[in-house]
C-alpha positions, 0 to 999 in steps of 0.5 A: 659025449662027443656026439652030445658035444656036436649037436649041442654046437649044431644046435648053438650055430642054428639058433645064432644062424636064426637069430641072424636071419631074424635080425636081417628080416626085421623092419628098420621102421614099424608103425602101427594103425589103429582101425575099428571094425574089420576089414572093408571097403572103408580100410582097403587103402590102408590095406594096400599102402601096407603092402605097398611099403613092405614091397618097396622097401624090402621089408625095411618099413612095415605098417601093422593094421590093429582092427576091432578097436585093438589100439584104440577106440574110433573116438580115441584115435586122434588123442592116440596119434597126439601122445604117440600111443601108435604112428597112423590111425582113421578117424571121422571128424564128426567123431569129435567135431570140436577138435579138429573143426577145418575138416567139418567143412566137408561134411556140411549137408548138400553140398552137391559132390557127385562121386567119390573121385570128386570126394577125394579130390577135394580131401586132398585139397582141404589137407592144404590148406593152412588153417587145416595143418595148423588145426591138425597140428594142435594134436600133433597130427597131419593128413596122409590121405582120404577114406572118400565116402558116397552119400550117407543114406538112411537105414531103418526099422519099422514103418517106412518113411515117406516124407519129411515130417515122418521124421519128426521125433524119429531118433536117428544115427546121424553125425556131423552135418548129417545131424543138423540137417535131421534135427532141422526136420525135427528128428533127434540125431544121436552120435552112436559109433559104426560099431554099435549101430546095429544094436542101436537099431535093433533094440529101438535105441534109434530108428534109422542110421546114415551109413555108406552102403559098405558100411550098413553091409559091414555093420549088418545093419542091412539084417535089422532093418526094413527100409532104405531111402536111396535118393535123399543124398543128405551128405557124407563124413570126413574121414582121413587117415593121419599120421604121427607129425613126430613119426612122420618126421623122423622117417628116413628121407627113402622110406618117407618117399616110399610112403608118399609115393603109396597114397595116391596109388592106395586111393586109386585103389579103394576108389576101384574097389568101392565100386564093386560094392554096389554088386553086393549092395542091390542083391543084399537089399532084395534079399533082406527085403528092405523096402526101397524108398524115394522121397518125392522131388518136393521133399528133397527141395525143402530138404536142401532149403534147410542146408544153406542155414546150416553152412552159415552157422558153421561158417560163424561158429569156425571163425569163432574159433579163429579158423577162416570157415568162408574161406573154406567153404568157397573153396569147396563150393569153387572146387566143387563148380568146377 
């Protein structure tokens, strides 16, 4: 009896002991990150800043990463950060353009951004601006920091295009500008989501898709196809990560510190690690034989003679809605001229 009393006591004090260690390891703050797919070129800043606050503030602050969707869907995720359903998500303006229209600016067609680093920078800048905090506040939201993506060049199934008028009527996965531009050639675009592209593709729901190579690689859409056009450079998408205007303020002022200290590093990052990318992008096209495609100079010049209407109609239909649309556009212009 006495022995049973012992380790019955020795059993009691373990579990105490790990109930204490547990509580001392547990955050002060937990966040949670709605994402899609898996991980990839596109997630790896998030990636980074998780690690980055864990490691500088002692475990106290922790950012749980839900992939595939797990807390919300991809078009869903600026209604979650508005109810408070998580703290941080990604989202693509262009998934719902009409909620958060300031930030569609950057994804108007041409507009002539040479590289990521450029991308982020004017990211950056659009996040100042007054119409766009204001914009973002209406969800209870505000931008941490970019997701910079190269041009959005096309994939596709079937006989390969050689000139504009190739895409009369060709369904296609284009968003935002990307979209415009396509239905001012007489394509149809469609809004399908990353995640269902591939099957979009390969069951001729739409013929072609816009991505950035880490995406036709992530969403395998590569697998399915026959052709890629590496030189039409029609635009890209807008997609920062935001955070919870609620949670944000309510984070103590070091751990607040610690979290913006890790954007520009976690940028920097994914910008270092878009780069390797390409290492597998050219060998992958070879080896699913996909047929390089360049449109001829003369088609891209009467392809960005259709661009500057469409900045005009997005200038007119932003101030409709009270948002100052040349304003922002010139300084994206002016940003972008150095």
């Amino acid at each position: 009896m006495i022995k049973a009393h012992k380790l019955a006591l020795a059993a009691t004090l373990g579990a105490m002991t790990f109930g204490i260690a547990g509580e001392a390891l547990a955050a002060d703050v937990t966040w949670n990150v709605s994402l899609w797919g898996n991980r990839r070129a596109f997630t790896e800043h998030v990636e980074y800043l998780a690690e980055r606050v864990a490691k500088e503030s002692n475990g106290r602050f922790e950012i749980k990463l839900g992939y595939g969707a797990s807390l919300s869907k991809a078009r869903e995720n600026l209604d979650g950060i508005a109810i408070g359903a998580f703290e941080m998500a990604q989202i693509c303006a262009s998934y719902h353009a009409d909620k958060n229209p300031s930030l569609t600016v950057l994804e108007l067609p041409f507009l002539g951004v040479k590289d990521l680093e450029t991308e982020a920078k004017l990211s950056f800048k659009l996040y100042e601006q007054p119409a766009v905090k204001k914009d973002l506040a209406r969800w209870n939201a505000q931008a941490l920091m970019p997701s910079p993506m190269p041009q959005y060049n096309f994939l596709g199934k079937g006989e390969a295009p050689t000139s504009l008028k190739d895409f009369n009527g060709m369904r296609v996965r284009a968003l935002g500008g990307i979209g415009e531009l396509m239905r001012a050639i007489g394509a149809v675009p469609t809004s399908v989501t990353a995640s269902e592209t591939y099957q979009a593709i390969d069951s001729g729901t739409v013929r072609a898709a816009s991505f950035a190579p880490h995406a036709h690689l992530a969403f395998k859409t590569v697998e399915v196809g026959d052709w890629w056009i590496n030189n039409m450079n029609p635009g890209t998408v807008q997609c920062p990560v935001i955070v919870n205007s609620d949670a944000y303020a309510a984070l103590p002022a070091d751990l607040k510190k610690i979290l913006d200290d890790a954007v520009q590093p976690a940028v920097d990052h994914y910008l270092a690690n878009y780069a390797k990318v390409y290492d597998r992008w050219w060998p992958t096209l070879k080896e699913q034989e996909i047929e390089q495609i360049e449109l001829p100079a003369s088609e891209l010049e009467a392809l960005r003679e259709k661009a500057e209407p469409i900045w005009e109609a997005w200038v007119k239909k932003v101030n409709a809605q009270g948002i100052p649309g040349q304003d922002l556009l010139d300084m994206v212009q002016g940003e972008i001229a150095g």
